[in-house]
C-alpha positions as CSV (number, residue, x, y, z in Angstrom):
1,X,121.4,10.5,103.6
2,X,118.6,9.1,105.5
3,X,116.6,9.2,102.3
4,X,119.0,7.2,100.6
5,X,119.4,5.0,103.4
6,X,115.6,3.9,103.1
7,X,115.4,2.9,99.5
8,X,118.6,0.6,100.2
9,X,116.8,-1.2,102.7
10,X,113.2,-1.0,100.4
11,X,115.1,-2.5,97.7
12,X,117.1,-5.3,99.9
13,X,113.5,-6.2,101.7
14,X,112.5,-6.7,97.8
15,X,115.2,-8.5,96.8
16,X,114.9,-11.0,99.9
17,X,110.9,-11.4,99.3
18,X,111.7,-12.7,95.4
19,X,114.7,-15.0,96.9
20,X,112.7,-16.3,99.6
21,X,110.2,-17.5,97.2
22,X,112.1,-18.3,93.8
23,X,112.0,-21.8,94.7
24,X,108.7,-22.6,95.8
25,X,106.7,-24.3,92.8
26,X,102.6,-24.6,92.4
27,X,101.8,-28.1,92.5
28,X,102.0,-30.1,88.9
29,X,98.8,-29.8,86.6
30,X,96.8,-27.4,89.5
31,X,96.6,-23.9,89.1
32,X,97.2,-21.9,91.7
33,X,96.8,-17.9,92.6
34,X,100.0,-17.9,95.2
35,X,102.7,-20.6,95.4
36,X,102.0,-21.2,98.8
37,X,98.2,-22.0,98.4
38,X,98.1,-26.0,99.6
39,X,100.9,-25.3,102.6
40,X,98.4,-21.6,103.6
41,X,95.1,-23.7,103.3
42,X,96.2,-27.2,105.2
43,X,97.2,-25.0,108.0
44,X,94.1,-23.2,108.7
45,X,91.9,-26.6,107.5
46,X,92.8,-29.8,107.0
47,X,92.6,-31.1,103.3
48,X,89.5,-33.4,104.1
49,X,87.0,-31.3,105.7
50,X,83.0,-32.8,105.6
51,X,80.3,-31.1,107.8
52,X,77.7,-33.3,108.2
53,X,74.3,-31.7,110.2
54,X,71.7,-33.9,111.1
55,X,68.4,-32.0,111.3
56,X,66.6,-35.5,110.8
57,X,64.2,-36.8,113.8
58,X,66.9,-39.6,114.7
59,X,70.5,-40.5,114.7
60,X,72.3,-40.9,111.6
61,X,75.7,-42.9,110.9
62,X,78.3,-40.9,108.8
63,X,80.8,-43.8,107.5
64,X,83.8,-43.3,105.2
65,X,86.1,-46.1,104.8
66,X,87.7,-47.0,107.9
67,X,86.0,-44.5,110.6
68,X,82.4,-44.0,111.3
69,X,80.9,-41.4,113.9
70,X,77.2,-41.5,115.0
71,X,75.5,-38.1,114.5
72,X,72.5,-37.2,117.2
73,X,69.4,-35.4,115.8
74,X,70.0,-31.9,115.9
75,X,73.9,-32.1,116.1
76,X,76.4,-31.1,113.6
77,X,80.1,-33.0,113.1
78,X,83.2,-33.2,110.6
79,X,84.9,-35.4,109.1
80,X,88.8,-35.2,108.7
81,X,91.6,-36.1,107.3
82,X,95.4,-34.5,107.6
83,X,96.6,-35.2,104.6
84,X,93.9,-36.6,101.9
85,X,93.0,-33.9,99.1
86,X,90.1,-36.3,97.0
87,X,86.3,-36.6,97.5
88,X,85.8,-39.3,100.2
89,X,83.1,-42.2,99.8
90,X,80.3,-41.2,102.4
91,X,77.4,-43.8,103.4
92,X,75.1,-42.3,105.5
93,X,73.1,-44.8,108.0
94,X,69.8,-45.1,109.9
95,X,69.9,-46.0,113.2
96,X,69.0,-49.6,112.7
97,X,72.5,-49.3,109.9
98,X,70.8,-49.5,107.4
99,X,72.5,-47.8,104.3
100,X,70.5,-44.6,103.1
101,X,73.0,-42.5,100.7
102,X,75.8,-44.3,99.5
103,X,78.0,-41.9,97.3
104,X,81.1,-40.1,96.4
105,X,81.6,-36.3,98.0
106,X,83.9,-33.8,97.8
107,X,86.7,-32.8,100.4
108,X,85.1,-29.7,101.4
109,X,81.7,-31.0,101.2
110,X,78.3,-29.8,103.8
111,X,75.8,-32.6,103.8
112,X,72.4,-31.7,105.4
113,X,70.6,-34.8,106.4
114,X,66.1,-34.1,107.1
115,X,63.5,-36.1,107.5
116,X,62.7,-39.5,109.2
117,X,63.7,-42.9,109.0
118,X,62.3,-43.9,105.2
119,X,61.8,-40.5,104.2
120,X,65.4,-39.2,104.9
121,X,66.0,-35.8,102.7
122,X,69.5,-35.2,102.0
123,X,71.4,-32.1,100.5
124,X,75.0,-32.2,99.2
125,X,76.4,-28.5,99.2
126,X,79.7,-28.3,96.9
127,X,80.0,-24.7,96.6
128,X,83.4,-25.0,98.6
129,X,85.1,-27.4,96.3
């Protein structure tokens, strides 16, 4: 009795599972491994996620359209954005402003800034993307 008891409830768990997820879709033209991939991933980070570290000798301006954050020598900081899934338009600064790197990046993009004013080395890791 007890036995038969169990598999009813195995087989309604089953049953829910499917229903609960019969009408989630993938997103149109991405492939995805789980139907829930985009809604999992945006709440653990947000869609626009850029770590910028500045190992270089002085501080370094990290703009994208519309925000700009100054980055101290030997500090690390991200970039974010809640909601914006594309590769983002980074220009990286010297501290007199002066434009060094102007280019496109992805969303999930680690930029490593070394060097000095002049001589700045910079290294785009898009591994994550």
């Amino acid at each position: 009795m007890i036995r038969t008891a169990l598999k009813g409830l195995a087989l309604l768990g089953a049953l829910a599972t499917t229903a609960a997820y019969a009408d989630v879709k993938a997103p149109a033209n991405k492939y995805s491994s789980a139907p829930y991939t985009k809604t999992f991933n945006a709440a653990l980070v947000p869609p626009t996620n850029i770590a910028i570290l500045n190992f270089s000798s002085d501080t370094v301006y990290a703009v994208v359209p519309g925000f700009s954050i100054p980055l101290l020598s030997g500090n690390a900081n991200t970039i974010t954005h809640p909601t914006y899934w594309d590769d983002s338009y980074l220009t990286l600064q010297d501290p007199y402003h002066t434009p060094f790197y102007n280019r496109y990046v992805c969303h999930r993009a680690i930029v490593t800034i070394g060097g000095t004013p002049g001589y700045y080395r910079i290294d785009v890791d898009s591994r994550y993307c």
